[in-house]
C-alpha positions, 0 to 999 in steps of 0.5 A: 819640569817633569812629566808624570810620565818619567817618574821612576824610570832610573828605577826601572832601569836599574831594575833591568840593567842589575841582573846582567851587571851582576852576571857579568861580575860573576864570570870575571870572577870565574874568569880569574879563578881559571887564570889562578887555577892554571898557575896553580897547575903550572907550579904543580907541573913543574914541581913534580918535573923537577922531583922526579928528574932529581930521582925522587920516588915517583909516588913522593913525586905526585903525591906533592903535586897532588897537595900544591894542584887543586882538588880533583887534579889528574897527574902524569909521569912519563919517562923519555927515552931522551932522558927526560920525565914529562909531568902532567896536571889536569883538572876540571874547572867548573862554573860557580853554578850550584844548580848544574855542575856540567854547565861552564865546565872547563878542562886546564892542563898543564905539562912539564919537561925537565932533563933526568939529572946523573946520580 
């Protein structure tokens, strides 16, 4: 038997516990389109590494990073006196937060080193 008292209170719960249940899948969203986002500069990195140190133009070298790195990257390219040519993607990563763009805004980079190969 049930008292008067307890009618709709799986209603009031729900009601309390929704807002956070749906923040909360919303940031593991973001949290898995940072962990895609950083793949995707890795890839960038390395591509454009490997470009440059087969003596590919510099500028044909970034320009491919720039089309396999999310909208908005950064690229790098230095030379080594080593004989190395380090490439480096940066990007700002911002929350899914329509009404403040700087709020949960995150900085990816990634960098990579290939050896220059002999002609």
């Amino acid at each position: 038997m049930r008292r008067r008292g307890e009618r709709g209170l799986a209603t009031a719960e729900l009601a309390v516990l929704a807002p956070f249940a749906l923040v909360l899948v919303v940031l593991l969203l973001w949290v898995a389109s940072l962990g895609l986002t950083q793949v995707r500069l890795v890839d960038a990195a390395r591509e454009g590494a490997r470009l440059v140190a087969r003596g590919e133009p510099e500028a044909d070298a970034v320009e491919a990073v720039r089309r396999l790195a999310p909208a908005g990257s950064t690229v790098d390219v230095a030379e080594g006196a080593d004989g190395t040519v380090a490439v480096t993607v940066r990007v700002r990563a911002r929350a899914p937060l329509g009404f403040a763009s700087t709020v949960g805004s995150v900085g990816l980079d990634a960098s990579a080193v290939a050896a220059v190969e002999a002609p």
